[in-house]
Legacy VTK file of the C-alpha trace (Angstrom):
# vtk DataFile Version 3.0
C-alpha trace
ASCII
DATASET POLYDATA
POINTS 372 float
1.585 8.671 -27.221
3.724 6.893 -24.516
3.485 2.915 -24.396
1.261 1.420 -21.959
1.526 0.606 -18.483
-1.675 -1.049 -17.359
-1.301 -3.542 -14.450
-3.313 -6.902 -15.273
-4.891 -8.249 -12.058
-5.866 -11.279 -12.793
-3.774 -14.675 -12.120
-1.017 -15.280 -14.795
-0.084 -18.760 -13.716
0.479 -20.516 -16.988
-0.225 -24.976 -16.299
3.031 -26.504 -17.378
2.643 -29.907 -19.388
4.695 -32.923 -17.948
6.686 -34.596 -20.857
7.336 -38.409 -21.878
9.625 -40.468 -19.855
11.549 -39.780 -16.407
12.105 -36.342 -15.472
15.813 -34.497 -14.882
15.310 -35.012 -10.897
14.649 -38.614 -10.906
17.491 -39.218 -13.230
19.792 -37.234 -10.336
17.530 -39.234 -7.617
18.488 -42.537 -9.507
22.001 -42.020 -9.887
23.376 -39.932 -6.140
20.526 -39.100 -3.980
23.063 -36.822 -1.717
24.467 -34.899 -4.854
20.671 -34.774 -6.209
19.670 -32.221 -2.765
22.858 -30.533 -3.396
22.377 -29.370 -6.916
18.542 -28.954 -6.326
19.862 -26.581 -2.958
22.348 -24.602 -5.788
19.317 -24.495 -8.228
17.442 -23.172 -5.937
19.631 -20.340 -4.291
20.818 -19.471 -7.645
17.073 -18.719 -8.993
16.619 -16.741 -6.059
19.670 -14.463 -7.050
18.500 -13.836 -10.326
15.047 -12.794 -8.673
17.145 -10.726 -6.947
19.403 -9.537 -9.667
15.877 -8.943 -11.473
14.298 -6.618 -9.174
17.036 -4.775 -8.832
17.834 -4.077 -12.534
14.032 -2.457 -12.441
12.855 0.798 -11.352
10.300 1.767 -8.365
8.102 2.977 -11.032
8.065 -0.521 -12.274
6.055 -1.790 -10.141
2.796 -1.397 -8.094
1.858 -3.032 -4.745
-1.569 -4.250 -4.675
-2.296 -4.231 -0.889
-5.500 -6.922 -0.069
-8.221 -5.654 3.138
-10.442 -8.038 5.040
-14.099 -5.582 5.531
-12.683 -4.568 9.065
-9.642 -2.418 6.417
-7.054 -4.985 8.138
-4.460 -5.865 5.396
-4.418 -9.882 4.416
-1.482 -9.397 1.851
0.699 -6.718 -0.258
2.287 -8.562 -3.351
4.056 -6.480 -5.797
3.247 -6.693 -9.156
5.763 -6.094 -12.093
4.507 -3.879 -14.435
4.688 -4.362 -18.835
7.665 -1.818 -19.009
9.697 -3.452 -16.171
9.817 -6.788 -17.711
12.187 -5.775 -20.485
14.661 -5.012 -17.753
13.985 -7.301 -15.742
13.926 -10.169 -18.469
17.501 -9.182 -19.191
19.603 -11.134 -16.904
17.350 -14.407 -17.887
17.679 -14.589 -21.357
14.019 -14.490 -22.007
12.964 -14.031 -25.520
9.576 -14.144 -27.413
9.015 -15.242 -30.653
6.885 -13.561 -33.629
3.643 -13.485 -32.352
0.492 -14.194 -34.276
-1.556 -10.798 -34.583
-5.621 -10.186 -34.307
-7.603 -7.128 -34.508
-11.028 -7.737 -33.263
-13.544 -4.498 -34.010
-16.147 -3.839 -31.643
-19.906 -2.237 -32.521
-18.761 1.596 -31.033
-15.679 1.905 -32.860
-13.248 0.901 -30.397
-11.280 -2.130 -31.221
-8.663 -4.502 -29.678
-5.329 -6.523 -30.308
-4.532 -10.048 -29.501
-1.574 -11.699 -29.856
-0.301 -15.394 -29.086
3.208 -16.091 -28.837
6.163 -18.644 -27.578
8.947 -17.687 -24.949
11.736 -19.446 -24.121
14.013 -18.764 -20.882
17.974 -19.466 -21.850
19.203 -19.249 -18.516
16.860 -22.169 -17.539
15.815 -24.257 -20.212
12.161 -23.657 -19.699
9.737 -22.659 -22.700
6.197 -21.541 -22.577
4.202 -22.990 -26.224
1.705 -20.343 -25.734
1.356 -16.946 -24.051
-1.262 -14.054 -24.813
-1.439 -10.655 -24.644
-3.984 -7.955 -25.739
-5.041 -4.345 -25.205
-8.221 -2.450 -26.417
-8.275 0.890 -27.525
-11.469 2.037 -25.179
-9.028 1.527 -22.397
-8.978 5.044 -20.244
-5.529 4.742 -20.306
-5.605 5.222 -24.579
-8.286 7.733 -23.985
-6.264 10.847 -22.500
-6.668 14.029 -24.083
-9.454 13.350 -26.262
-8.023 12.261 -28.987
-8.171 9.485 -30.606
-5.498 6.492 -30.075
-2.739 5.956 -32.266
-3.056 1.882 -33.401
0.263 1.429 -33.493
0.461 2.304 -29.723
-2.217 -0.074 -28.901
-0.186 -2.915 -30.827
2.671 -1.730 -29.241
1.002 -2.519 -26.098
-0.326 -5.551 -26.548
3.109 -6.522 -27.287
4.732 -5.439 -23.950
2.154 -7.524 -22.358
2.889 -10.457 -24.395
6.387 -9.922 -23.174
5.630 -9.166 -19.469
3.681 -12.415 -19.181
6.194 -14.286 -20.968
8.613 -12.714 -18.244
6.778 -12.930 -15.199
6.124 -16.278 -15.789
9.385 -17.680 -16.823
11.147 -15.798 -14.282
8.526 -16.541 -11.124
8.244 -12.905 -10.713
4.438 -12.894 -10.570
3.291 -11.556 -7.240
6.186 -10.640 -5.248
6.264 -10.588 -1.193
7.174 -6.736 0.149
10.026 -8.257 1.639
11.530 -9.686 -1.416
11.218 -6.261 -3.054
13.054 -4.704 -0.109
16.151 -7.287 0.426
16.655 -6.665 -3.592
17.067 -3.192 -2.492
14.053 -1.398 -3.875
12.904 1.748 -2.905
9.316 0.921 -1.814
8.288 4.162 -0.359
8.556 5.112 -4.341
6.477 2.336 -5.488
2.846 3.307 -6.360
-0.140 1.235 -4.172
-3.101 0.433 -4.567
-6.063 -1.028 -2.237
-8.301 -3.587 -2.946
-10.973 -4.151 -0.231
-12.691 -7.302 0.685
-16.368 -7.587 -0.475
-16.418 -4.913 -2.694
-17.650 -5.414 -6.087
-15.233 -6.958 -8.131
-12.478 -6.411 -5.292
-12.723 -2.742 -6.320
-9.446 -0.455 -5.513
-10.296 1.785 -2.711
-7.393 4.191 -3.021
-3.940 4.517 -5.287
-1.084 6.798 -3.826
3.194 7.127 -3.951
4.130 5.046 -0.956
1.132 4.638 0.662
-2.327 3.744 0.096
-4.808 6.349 0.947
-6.674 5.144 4.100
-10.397 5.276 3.693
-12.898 4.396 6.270
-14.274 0.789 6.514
-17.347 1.084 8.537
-19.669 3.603 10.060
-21.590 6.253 8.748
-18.904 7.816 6.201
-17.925 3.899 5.045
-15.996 4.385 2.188
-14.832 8.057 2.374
-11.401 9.033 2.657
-10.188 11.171 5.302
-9.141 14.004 3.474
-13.427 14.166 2.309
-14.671 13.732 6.230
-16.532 16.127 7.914
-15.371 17.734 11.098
-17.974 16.220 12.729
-16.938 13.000 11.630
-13.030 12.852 12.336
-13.950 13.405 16.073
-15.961 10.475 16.347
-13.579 8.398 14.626
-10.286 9.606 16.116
-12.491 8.939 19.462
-13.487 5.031 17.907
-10.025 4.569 16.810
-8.026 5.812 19.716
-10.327 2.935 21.718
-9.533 0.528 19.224
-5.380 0.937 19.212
-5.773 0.555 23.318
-8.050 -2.388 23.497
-5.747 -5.710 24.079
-8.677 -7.651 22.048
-7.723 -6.135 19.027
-4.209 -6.018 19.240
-3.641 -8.385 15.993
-5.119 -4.966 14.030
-3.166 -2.464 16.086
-0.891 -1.652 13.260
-3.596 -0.859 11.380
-5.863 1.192 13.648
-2.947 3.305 14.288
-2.164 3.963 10.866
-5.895 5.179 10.309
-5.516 7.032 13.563
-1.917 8.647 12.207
-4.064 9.293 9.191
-7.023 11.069 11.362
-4.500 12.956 13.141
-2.629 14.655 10.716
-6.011 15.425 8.890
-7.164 17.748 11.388
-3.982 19.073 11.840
-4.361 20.534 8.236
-7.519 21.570 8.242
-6.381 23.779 11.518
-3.876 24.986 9.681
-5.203 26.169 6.688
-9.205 26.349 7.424
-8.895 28.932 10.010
-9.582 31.933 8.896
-6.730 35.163 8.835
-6.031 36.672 12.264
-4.206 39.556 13.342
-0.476 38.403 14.298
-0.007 38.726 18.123
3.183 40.440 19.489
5.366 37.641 21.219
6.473 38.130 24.962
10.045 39.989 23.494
8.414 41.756 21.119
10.190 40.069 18.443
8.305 37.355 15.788
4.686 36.589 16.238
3.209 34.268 18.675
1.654 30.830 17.301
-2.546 31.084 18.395
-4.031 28.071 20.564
-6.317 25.969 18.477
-9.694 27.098 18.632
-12.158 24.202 17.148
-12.877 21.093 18.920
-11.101 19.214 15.875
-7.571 21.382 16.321
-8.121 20.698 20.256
-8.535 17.201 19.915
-5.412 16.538 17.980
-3.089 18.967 19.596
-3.819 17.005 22.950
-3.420 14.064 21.427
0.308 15.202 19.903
0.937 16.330 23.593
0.188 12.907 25.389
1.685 10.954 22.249
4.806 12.627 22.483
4.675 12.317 26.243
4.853 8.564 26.215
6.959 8.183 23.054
3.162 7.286 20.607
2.039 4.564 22.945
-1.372 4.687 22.069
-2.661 2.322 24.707
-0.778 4.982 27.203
-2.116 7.594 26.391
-5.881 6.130 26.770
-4.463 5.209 30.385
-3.376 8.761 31.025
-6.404 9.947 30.076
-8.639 7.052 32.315
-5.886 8.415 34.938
-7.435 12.186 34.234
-11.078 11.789 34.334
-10.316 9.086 37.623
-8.360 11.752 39.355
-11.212 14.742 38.754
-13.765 12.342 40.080
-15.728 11.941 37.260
-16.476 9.173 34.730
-13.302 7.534 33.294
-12.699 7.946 29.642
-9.766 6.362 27.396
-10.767 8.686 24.559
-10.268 11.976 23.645
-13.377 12.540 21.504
-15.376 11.850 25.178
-13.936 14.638 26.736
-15.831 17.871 27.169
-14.390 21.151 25.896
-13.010 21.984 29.487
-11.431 18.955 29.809
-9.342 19.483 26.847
-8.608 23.050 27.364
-6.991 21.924 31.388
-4.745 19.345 28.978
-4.115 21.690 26.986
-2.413 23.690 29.556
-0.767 21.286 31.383
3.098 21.583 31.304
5.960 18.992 29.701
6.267 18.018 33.880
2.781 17.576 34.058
2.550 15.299 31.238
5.064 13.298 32.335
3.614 12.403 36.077
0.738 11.904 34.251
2.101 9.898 31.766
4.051 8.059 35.148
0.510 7.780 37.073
-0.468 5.980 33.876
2.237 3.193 34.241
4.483 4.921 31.149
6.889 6.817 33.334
10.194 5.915 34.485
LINES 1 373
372 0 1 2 3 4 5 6 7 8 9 10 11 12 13 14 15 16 17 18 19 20 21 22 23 24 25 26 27 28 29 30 31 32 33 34 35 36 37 38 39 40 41 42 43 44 45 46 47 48 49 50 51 52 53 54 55 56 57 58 59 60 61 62 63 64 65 66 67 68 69 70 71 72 73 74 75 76 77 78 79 80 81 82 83 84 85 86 87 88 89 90 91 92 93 94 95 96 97 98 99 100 101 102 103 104 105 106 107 108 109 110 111 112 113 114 115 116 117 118 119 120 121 122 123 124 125 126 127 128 129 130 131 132 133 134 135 136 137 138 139 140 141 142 143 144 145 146 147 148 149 150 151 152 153 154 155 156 157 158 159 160 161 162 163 164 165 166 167 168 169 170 171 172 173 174 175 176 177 178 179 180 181 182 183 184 185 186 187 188 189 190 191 192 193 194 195 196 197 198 199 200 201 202 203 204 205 206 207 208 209 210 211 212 213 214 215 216 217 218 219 220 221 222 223 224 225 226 227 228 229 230 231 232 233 234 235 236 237 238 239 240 241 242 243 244 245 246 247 248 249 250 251 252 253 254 255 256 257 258 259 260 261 262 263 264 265 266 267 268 269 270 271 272 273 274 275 276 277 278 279 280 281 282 283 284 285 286 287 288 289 290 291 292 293 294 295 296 297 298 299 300 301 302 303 304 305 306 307 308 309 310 311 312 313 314 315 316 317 318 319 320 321 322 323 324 325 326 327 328 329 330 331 332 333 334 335 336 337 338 339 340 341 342 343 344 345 346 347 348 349 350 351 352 353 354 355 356 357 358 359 360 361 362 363 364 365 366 367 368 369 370 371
């Protein structure tokens, strides 16, 4: 069995203990206040190049983003979090080292059972030493339950160990939650970095999705609260696409606009699948030249609905708030009631968009204010 990887959540911020007698900066204070800043300024860059140096001794797969939402889905904060297994790299260029650790096995009632281990680390590079760091893993963990067998002790020892270890290193070496932009300017790859959600007011701060690069965008409010896009109904993605594509042109929310248009990217490219592999197996039609086969129109409101929206997107470069003024432009010019969404827009009214030419688009799109 392969050696854990299980990301602990909780804080890891060990309380240092202040020794007897003046400390190392008051000494430097004492003796040359101007040479004291200048060797706390080189202290301080240099740390920050071993951070550096750190990060980018690891792998992508060392780490996982955890990526905080307020209950509107707006993100508060993405910290990355360095995983057991890419502490022993990233320990390396520190010196960190942990001492024989004292071992417990605790049984539990159904068989399962856990191991806990206190140790000391020490960081060469700085000086610093932590009297008393703790690790443990228990064998009930899912993680130790794969393939119904049972686990192997010494991999849940082995385990406990590497988090002994990556505690030991993420405290000595200030790696514990790490800023996305940190990560990046130390040159990893973050579009390979696993992430996962955790959502405001849910129970325990539950994770509401876990993907490669991204983190799977699940609705917030409304009926399907909760659901990810890929498990929406038809019925629903309309009336969202129509919520959120009022939402990305509304000034008042402009601080979540990055957001609402990722869930509307999200919406988007949802249908878009669903057209392309839900509908069901058609004849091939002849093109023009009698060469290849002609692509079909989209038939359900859902393919409609995101094919216009492509159109006026691309029309106006994915200005979102443009292309709810193109469309107030429409409906204003047809004398009829203006709309800024496309999910308000009867069947006709998306079939005339649909047929509208690239020149028509774009004195549209100009009518609108997004033309040159």
């Amino acid at each position: 069995m392969a050696e854990a990887e299980i990301p602990v959540t909780e804080s890891e911020t060990m309380q240092p203990i202040r020794g007897k007698g003046g400390s190392m900066l008051e000494r430097w204070v004492d003796m040359d206040p101007k040479k004291a800043l200048e060797r706390v300024e080189i202290i301080v860059r240099t740390l920050e190049e071993l951070r550096k140096l750190s990060i980018r001794a690891t792998y992508p797969t060392d780490w996982i983003i955890h990526t905080s939402t307020d209950q509107d889905g707006a993100v508060i904060s993405q910290k990355g979090y360095l995983q057991d297994i890419g502490a022993e790299r990233a320990g390396k260029p520190w010196g960190i080292e942990v001492g024989s650790p004292a071992i417990e096995r605790e049984e539990f009632p159904d068989g399962t059972y856990a191991y806990h281990m206190i140790a000391e680390a020490w960081c060469k590079m700085t000086g610093e030493r932590l009297d008393y760091v703790e690790g443990s893993r228990w064998s009930g963990d899912p993680f130790f339950q794969r393939g119904g067998e049972k686990p192997d002790p010494v991999d849940i020892r082995k385990a406990a160990w590497a988090n002994v270890h990556g505690r030991a290193v993420r405290s000595l070496s200030g790696l514990n939650g790490v800023p996305l932009d940190k990560l990046e300017a130390a040159g990893l790859d973050i579009s390979k970095v696993v992430h996962v959600t955790y959502g405001r007011g849910t129970k325990g701060g539950a994770a509401t999705g876990a993907a490669v690069g991204t983190s799977d965008v699940v609705m917030a409010w409304g009926n399907a609260k909760g659901t990810k896009v890929a498990d929406l109904t038809e019925k629903d993605i309309v009336y969202y696409v129509g919520a959120y594509e009022r939402d990305v042109a509304n000034p008042e929310k402009a601080k979540y606009l990055r957001h609402n248009q990722r869930v509307l990217d999200a919406l988007k490219a949802e249908v878009e699948k669903r057209g392309k592999a839900g509908e069901p197996a058609k004849e091939p039609a002849a093109a023009p030249n009698g060469k290849g086969v002609a692509e079909g129109p989209p038939t359900s409101r859902g393919q409609k609905v995101a094919t216009v929206h492509t159109m006026l997107s691309d029309a106006v470069k994915g200005d979102g708030r443009l292309v709810a003024a193109m469309l107030r432009t429409y409906t204003k010019e047809k004398g009829q009631q203006e709309h800024a969404s496309l999910s308000s827009l009867t069947d006709e009214q998306l079939d005339e968009l649909l047929k509208m030419t690239d020149a028509q688009r774009a004195e549209l799109a100009k009518k609108a204010g997004g033309g040159a």
